[in-house]
C-alpha positions as CSV (number, residue, x, y, z in Angstrom):
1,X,-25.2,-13.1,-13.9
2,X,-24.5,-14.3,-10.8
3,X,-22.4,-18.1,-10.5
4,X,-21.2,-19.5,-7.5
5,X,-17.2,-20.4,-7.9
6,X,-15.5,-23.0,-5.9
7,X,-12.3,-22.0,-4.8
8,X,-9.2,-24.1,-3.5
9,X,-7.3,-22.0,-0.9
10,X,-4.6,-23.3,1.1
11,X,-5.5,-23.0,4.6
12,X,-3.3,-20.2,5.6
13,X,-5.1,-18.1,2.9
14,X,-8.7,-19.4,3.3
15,X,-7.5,-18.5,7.2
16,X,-6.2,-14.9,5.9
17,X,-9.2,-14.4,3.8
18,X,-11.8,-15.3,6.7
19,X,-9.8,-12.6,8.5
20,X,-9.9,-9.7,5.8
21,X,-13.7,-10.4,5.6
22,X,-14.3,-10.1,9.4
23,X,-12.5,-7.0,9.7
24,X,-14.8,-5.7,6.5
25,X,-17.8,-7.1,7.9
26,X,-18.0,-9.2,5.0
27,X,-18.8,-12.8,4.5
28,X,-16.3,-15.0,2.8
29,X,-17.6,-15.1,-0.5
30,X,-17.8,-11.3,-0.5
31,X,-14.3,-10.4,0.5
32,X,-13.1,-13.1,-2.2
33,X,-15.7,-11.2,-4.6
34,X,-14.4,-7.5,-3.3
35,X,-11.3,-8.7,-3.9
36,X,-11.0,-10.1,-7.3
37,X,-13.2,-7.0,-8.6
38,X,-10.6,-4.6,-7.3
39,X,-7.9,-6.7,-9.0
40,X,-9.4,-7.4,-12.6
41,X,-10.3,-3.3,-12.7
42,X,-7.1,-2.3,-12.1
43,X,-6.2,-0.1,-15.2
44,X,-3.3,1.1,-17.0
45,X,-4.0,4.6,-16.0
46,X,-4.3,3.5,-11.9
47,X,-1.1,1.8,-12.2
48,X,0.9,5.0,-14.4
49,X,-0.9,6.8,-11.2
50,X,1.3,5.3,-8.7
51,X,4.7,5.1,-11.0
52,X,4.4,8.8,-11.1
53,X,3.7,9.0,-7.4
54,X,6.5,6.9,-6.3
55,X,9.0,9.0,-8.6
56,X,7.3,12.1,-7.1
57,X,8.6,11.1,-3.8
58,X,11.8,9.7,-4.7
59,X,12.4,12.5,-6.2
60,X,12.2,14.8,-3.1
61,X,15.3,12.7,-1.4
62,X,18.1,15.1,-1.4
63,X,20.7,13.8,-3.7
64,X,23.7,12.6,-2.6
65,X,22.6,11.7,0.8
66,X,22.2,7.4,2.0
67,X,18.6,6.2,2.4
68,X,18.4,3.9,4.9
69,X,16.6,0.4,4.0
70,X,12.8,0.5,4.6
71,X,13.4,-3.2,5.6
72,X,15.8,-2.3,8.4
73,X,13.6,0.5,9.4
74,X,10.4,-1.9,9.8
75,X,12.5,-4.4,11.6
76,X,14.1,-1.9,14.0
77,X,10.4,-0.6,15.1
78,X,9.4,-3.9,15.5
79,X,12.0,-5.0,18.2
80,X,11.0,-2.1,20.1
């Protein structure tokens, strides 16, 4: 069933969207539609997925030894 949905974007994220959908090759509507589909199908399972990735990794930082801040990391690169 297809119904057309009206939505009320600020104009820095109607702006963002008409961005994402250009670089898709998408119209508007589409990205918005892509967008929300990928969101509502989400499951638990996807989500468990990425917890158990994200321990995987922390887990192979050697103990005992400083991370640095991935925030000071992005900002360093991008004053280069």
């Amino acid at each position: 069933m297809d119904q057309k949905i009206e939505l009320d974007l600020e104009a820095d994220d109607r702006a963002a969207l008409e961005e994402r959908a250009s670089a898709n090759g998408r119209s508007v509507a589409e990205e918005a539609a892509a967008i929300l589909h990928g969101y509502l199908h989400v499951t638990r399972a996807d989500a468990a997925d990425l917890i158990a990735q994200s321990r995987a990794l922390r887990a192979m930082a050697r103990p005992g030894v400083a991370q640095t801040d991935s925030l000071l990391l992005l900002r360093e690169d991008r004053n280069r």
